[in-house]
C-alpha positions in Angstrom: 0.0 0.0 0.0 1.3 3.8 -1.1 2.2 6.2 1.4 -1.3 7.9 1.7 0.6 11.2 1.5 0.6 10.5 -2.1 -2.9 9.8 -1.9 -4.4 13.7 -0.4 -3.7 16.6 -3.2 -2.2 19.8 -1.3 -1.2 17.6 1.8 2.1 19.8 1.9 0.0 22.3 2.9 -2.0 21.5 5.1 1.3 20.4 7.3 2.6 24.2 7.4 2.3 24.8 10.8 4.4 21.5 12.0 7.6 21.5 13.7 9.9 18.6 12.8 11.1 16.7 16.2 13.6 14.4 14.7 14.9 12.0 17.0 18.8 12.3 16.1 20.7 13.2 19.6 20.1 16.8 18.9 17.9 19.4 20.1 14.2 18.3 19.2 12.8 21.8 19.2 14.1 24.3 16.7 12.9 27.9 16.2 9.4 28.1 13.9 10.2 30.9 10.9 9.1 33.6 13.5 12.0 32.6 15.6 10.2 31.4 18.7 9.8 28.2 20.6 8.0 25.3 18.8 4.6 24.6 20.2 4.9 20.8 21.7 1.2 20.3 20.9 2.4 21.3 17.2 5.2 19.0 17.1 4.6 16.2 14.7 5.2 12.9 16.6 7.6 10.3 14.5 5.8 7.2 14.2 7.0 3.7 14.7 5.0 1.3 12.1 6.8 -1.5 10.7 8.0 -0.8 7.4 7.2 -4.6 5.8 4.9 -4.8 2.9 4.8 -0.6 2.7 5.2 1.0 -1.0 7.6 3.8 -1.4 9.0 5.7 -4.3 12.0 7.0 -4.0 14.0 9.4 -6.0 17.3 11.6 -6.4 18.8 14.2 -8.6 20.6 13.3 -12.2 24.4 13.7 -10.7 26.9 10.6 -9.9 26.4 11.5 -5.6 22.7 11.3 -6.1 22.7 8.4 -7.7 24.8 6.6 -5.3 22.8 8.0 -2.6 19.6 7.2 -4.1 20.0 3.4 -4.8 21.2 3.0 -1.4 17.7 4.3 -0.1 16.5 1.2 -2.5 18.4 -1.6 -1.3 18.0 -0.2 2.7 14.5 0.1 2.1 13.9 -3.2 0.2 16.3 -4.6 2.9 13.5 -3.4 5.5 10.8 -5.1 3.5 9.8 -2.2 1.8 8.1 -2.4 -1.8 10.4 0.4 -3.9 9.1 2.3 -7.1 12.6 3.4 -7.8 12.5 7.2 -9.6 16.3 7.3 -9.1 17.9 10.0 -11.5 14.5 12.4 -11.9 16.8 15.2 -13.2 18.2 18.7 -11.1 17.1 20.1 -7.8 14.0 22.3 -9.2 12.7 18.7 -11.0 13.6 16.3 -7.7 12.2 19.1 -5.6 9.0 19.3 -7.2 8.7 16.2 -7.3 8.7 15.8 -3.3 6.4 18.6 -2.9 3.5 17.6 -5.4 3.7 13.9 -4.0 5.5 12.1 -6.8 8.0 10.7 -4.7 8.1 10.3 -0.9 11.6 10.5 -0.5 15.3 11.9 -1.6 18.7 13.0 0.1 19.1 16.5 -0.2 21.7 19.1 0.8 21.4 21.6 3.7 23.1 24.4 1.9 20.7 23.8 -1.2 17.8 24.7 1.3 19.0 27.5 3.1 19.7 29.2 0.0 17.6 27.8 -3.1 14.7 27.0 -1.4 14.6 29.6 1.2 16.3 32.4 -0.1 18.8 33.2 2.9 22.2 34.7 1.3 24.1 34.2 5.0 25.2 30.8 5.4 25.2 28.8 9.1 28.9 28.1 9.3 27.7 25.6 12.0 27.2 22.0 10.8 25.0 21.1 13.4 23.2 24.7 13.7 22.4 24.4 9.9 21.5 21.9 9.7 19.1 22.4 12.7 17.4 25.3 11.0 16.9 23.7 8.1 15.2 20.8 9.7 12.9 22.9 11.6 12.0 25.2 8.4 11.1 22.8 6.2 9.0 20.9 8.7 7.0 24.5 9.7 6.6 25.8 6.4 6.5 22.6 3.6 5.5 19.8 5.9 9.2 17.8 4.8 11.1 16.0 7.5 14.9 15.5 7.5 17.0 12.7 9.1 20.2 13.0 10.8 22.7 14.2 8.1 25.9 12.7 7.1 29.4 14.2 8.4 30.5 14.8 5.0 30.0 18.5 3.1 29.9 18.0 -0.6 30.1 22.0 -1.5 30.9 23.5 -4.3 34.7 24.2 -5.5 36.5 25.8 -8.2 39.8 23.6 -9.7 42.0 23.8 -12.4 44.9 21.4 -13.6 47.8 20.8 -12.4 49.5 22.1 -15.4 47.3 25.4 -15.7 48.4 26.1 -12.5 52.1 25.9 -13.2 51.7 28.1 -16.0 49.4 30.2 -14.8 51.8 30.9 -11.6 50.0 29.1 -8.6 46.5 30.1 -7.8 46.0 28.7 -4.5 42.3 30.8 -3.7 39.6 32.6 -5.4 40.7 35.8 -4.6 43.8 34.7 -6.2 41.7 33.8 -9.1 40.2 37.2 -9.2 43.4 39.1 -8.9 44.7 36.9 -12.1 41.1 38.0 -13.6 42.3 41.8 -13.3 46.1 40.9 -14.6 45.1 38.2 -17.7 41.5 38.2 -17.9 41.9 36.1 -20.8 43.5 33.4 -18.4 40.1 33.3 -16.3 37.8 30.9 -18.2 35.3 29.4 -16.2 33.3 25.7 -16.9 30.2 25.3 -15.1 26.9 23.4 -15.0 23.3 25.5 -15.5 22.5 24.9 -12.3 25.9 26.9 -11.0 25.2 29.3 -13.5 22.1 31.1 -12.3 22.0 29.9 -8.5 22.5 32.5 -5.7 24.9 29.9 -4.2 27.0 29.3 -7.5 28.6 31.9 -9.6 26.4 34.8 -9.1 26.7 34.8 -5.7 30.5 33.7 -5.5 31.2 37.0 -7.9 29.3 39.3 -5.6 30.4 38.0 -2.6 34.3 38.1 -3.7 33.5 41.2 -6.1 34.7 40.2 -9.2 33.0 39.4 -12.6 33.9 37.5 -15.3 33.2 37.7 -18.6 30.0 36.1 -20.2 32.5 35.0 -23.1 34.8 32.8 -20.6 32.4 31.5 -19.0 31.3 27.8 -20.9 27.9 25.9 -19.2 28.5 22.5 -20.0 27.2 19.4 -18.4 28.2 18.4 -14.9 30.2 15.4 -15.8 31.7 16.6 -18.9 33.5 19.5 -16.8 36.0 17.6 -15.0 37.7 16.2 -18.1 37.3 19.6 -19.8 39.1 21.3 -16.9 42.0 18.5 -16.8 42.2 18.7 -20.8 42.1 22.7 -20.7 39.5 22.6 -23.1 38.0 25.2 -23.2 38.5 26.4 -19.7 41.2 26.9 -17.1 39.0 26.7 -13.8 35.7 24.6 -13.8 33.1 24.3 -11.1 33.4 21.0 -9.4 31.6 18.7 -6.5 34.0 18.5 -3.4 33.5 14.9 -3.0 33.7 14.1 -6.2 35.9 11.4 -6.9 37.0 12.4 -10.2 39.4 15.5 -8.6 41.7 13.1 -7.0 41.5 10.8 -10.4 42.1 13.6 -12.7 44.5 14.8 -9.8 42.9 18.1 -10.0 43.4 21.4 -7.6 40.3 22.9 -5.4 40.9 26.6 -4.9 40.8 27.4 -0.9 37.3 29.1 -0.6 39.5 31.7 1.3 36.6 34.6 2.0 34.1 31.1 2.8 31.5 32.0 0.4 30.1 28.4 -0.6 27.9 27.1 2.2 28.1 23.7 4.2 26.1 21.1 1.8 25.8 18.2 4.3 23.3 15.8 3.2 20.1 14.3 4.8 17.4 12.1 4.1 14.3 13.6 3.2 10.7 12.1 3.5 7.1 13.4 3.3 4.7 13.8 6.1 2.7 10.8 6.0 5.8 9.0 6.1 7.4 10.2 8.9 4.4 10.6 10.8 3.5 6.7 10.1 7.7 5.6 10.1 9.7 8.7 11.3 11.3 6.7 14.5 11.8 3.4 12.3 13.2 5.5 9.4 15.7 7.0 12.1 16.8 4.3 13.3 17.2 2.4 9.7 18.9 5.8 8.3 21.1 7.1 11.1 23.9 4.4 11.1 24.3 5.0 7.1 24.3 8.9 7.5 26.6 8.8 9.9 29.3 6.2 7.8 29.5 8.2 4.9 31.9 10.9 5.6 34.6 12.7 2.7 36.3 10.6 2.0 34.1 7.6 2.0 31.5 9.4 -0.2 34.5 10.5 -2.9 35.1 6.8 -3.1 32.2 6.0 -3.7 31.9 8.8 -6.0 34.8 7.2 -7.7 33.4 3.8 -8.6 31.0 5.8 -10.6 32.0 8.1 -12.5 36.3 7.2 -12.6 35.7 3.4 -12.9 32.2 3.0 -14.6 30.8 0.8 -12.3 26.8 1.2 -12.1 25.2 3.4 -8.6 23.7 0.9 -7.7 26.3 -1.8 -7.5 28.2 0.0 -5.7 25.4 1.1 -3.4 24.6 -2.5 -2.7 28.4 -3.1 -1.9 28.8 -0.9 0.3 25.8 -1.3 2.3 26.7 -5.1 2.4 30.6 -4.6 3.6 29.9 -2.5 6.2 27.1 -4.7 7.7 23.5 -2.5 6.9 21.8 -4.8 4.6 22.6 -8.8 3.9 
């Protein structure tokens, strides 16, 4: 049987008064979007309902991480004895977004950073983990009715690398402001490889040039597709820089160079599980307790291997999803 979330047209709604009270070791009550106290009688209590013989459909954006991330929600779910409609790889954040909210799917990891910013408009950044995250948690449960699981200890944020070999002969460029100091000296030097999303997003290069205050040309500035630009920014063609994925695998395999985000523009982008209403209000406490030893395993560098498999060595999401779940004892 579906979620019954999936079931009630404007459900979303209707939840836009609830407080999230995730049961993850931190502080249960979070400030509501007026920045008081939660109400406890408002507090949506996390069921417990055995997950065996329930139907979920679960999804995740288009990129290598999400992918990964996605099929291990299928094999820990089907693990638990959930029936899985697997919408793994619906396409970017506005498509996989929408996707929660109209009821399409009932579940995907998404990014704290990509909330605070995209989805809520804020242009400071928590430099917190916890404290982000936190505010996050609370928000989206008070204003969309969507409730986030403990997050994983690794921060997949947004970098700017070049090549080895551009940055010998470019003379070392170690930060961005360095980079924007070599824009004013060799503008022509400066050209920039990123994906559409990057390209319009307050936290990609609009906000990175405003924050740092420099601008580069439209004419350097090459939107290509995400995985294309890490062999474009080794190759050198046609950019210098390119916008990358921290815990991408493919910067140590390309043996690329992250610039130091030295003025700490790009926020913290930890990553949680996210689930609808009825869900969490039916399976919240089981759904913690499944989830929380996985989110808390997959830290840098055990997400940029996994990365790695995928999009270095070929292998298929979710193979190595299934691997990894089995080694380290969550599923089998």
């Amino acid at each position: 049987m579906r979620i019954r979330k999936l079931q009630v047209a404007g459900g979303l709604a209707a939840a836009a008064l609830i407080i999230s009270a995730c049961g993850n070791g931190l502080e249960d009550e979070g400030p509501d979007t007026d920045g008081e106290a939660a109400d406890p009688e408002e507090v949506a209590e996390p069921g417990d309902g055995d997950l065996e013989g329930v139907s979920m459909t679960v999804g995740s954006k288009d990129f290598d991480e999400q992918l990964v991330l996605g099929e291990i929600s299928v094999a820990l779910l089907e693990d638990a004895g959930v029936d899985v409609d697997n919408q793994v790889n619906l396409g970017g954040t506005d498509a996989t977004r929408a996707a929660l909210e109209s009821g399409e799917i009932d579940h995907y990891w998404e990014y704290t950073g990509t909330a605070w910013i995209s989805f809520f408009g804020e242009t400071d950044p928590i430099p917190d983990r916890v404290e982000q995250y936190e505010a996050v948690r609370d928000r989206e449960a008070a204003e969309r009715g969507l409730f986030w699981l403990e997050p994983t200890p690794f921060n997949n944020t947004y970098g700017i690398a070049l090549s080895q070999e551009a940055d010998e002969e470019l003379g070392g460029v170690d930060t961005i402001s360095e980079m924007g100091a070599l824009l004013e000296s060799d503008p022509d030097a400066v050209t920039l490889c990123v994906e559409s999303e990057f390209n319009v997003r307050d936290d990609g290069l609009p906000g990175m040039e405003a924050h740092y205050g420099i601008e580069i040309p439209g004419d350097n500035v090459t939107v290509l597709d995400t995985g294309v630009i890490y062999g474009a920014t080794a190759d050198r063609d046609p950019c210098n820089f390119g916008e990358v994925f921290t815990t991408d695998g493919r910067i140590a395999a390309l043996d690329l160079k992250v610039l130091e985000d030295d003025e700490a523009f790009f926020p913290l982008y930890n990553v949680s599980p996210v689930f609808v209403e009825d869900a969490w209000t039916e399976f919240g406490q089981t759904l913690e307790e499944l989830y929380a030893p996985v989110a808390a395993a997959l830290d840098d560098d055990t997400m940029q291997q996994l990365n790695a498999r995928v999009s270095a060595d070929g292998e298929r999401p979710a193979d190595v999803a299934v691997d990894w779940l089995t080694e380290n004892g969550f599923i089998g």
